[in-house]
N, C-alpha and C positions, 0 to 999 in steps of 0.2 A: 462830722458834718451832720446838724441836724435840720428839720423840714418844719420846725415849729415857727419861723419869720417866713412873711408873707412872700414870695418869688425866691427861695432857695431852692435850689433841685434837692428832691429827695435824695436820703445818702445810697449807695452802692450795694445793691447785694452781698456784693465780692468787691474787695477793696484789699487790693497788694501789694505792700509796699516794702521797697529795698529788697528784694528777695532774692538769694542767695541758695544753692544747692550747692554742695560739692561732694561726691560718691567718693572713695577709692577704689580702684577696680583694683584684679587679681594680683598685677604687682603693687597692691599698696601704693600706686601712682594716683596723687586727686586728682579727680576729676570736676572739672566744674558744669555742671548743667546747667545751670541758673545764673543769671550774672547782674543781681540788682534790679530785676524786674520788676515795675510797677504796672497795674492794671486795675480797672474799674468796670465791673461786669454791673446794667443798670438790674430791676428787677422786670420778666418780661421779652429780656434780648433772646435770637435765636444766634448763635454764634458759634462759627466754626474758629479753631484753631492750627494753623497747619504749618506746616515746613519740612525740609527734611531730616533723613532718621538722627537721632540724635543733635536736635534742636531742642529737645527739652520740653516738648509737647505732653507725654504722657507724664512725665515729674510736675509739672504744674497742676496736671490736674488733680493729680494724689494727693499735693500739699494741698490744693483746695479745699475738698473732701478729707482734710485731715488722717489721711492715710499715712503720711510721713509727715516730717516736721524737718523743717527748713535748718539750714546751717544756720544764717540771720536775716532779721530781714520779719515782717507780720502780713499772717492773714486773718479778713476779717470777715466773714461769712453770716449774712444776717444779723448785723449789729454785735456780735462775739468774735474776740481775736480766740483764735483757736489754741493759740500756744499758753495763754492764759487757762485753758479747761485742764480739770484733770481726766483721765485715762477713762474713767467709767463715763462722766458728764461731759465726754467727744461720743462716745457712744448714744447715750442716748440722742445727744445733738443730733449726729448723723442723723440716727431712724428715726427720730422726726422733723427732719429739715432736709434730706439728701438722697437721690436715687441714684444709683450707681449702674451703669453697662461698660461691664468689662472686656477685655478681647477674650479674655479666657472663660469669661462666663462665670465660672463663679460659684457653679451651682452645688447645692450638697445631694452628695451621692446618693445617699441613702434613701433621700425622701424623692417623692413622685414629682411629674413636671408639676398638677397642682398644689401639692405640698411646698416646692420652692416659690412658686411664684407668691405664694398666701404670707410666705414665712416673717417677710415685715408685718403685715398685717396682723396678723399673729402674737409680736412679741407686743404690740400699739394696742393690745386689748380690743381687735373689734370683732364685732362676734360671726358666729359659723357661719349663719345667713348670710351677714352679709360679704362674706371673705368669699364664699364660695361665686355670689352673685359677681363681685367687681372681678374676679379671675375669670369666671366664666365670660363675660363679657369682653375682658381683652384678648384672651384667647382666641375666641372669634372675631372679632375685629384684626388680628393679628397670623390670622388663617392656621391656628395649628386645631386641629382634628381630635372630634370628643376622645378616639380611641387611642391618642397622644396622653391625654390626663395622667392615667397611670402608670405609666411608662416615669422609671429611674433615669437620671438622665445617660450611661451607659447605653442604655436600647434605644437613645434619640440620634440622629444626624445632627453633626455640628452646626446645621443653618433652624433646625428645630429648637436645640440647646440654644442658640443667640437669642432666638423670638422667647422661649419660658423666661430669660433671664432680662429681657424687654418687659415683658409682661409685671415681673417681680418689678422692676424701678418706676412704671409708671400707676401700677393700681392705688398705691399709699399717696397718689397727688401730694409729690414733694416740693418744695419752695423752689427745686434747683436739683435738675439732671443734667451729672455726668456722665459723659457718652465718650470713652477711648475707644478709636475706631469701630463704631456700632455695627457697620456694616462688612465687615471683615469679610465674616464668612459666609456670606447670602448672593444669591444669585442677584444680578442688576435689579428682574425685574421686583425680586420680592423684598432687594434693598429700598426700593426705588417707592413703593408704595408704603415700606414701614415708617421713611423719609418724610413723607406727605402724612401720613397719620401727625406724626410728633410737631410740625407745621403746623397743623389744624389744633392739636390740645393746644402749644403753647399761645397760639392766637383767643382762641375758646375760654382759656381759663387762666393765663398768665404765667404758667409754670412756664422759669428759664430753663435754657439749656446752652451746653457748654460741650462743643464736640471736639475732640483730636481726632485729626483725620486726613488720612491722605488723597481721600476718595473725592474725585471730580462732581459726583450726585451730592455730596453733603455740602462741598464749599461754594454750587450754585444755587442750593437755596437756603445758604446762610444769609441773615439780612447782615451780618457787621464779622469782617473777614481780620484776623489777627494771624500776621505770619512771623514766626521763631525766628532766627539762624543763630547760632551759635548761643543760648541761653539768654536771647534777648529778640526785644520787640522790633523785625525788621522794617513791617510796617502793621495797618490800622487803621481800615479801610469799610466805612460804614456806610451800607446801601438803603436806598429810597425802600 
């Protein structure tokens, strides 16, 4: 679809079509996670995705973000089918089109909370000034404590490690953050305000987001509600 005829809706962020998963678990039994799922993510949307475990909520979003690759079926992420890139030019894709918040975080051991958070930044060539300025500032915005900076993530609390690894997905202002279960491991109320922050950018500046989530705080203030059951679209449910 393209937006060059005058009354076309622009094309899809995220555009998925036929999309098929199937794993094998430990007995070599497939498994299907996906089952021909189609979906159009506009650019802009705030959008939770939910169901229960093993709906195929966190598989979607991997194949989104090109993290896996589908049994059959295409994803199209900013005008690129992704199973068309090769191995190096999905990578670069990603880090520069894609923020990621993982449940596990993610983060590399070695380097400091500001060292991870900087690390896209970092590989996108931007300079020391200003990597330190954009971390500093979500940092605080994000309530972690100058005396937090140098700290490995080892010597963080799991709800410290979420926000460094928040910090890392939204300083590079990506086209489209992925958020599996963002709020996992945070208290309500420090969920509940990082919730409202990500609201306010993507109103602010346009940057989508895309959450898997079980959490009752992300899917009331999702504006457009997408729910799983079985590797597919139960319902699709888009709010004022």
């Amino acid at each position: 679809m393209h937006s060059s005829n005058l009354g076309e809706s622009p094309a899809p962020l995220v555009d998925v079509n036929g999309l098929v998963k199937v794993y094998e678990d430990k007995s070599h039994v497939p498994v299907r996670a996906l089952s021909g799922l189609d979906l159009e993510v506009q650019s802009g949307e705030f959008t939770a995705i939910a169901g229960p475990s093993g709906s195929g909520k966190t598989t979607l979003l991997n194949l989104i973000g090109g993290l896996d690759a589908p049994t059959s079926g295409t994803v199209t992420v900013a005008g690129q089918d992704l199973g068309q890139l090769k191995r190096s030019t999905l990578a670069t894709f990603r880090l520069n089109n894609l923020g990621f918040i993982f449940q596990a975080y993610n983060l590399i051991p070695v380097l400091s909370a500001e060292e991870n958070a900087e690390f896209n930044l970092l590989l996108q060539g931007v300079s020391k000034t200003e990597r330190r300025r954009r971390v500093t500032q979500e940092f605080s915005d994000l309530g972690i404590e100058p005396d937090l900076f140098g700290r490995r993530p080892a010597k963080l609390s799991g709800g410290q490690q979420q926000r460094v690894a928040i910090a890392r997905a939204l300083v590079s202002r990506p086209k489209l953050i992925l958020a599996d279960e963002p709020t996992a491991n945070l208290d309500s109320k420090t969920g509940a305000r990082l919730l409202d922050k990500m609201r306010d950018l993507n109103e602010r500046t346009g940057i989508t987001f895309l959450f898997s989530t079980h959490d009752p705080m992300v899917i009331a203030r999702a504006r457009r509600l997408v729910i799983l059951r079985d590797g597919e679209i139960a319902s699709d449910d888009l709010r004022a």
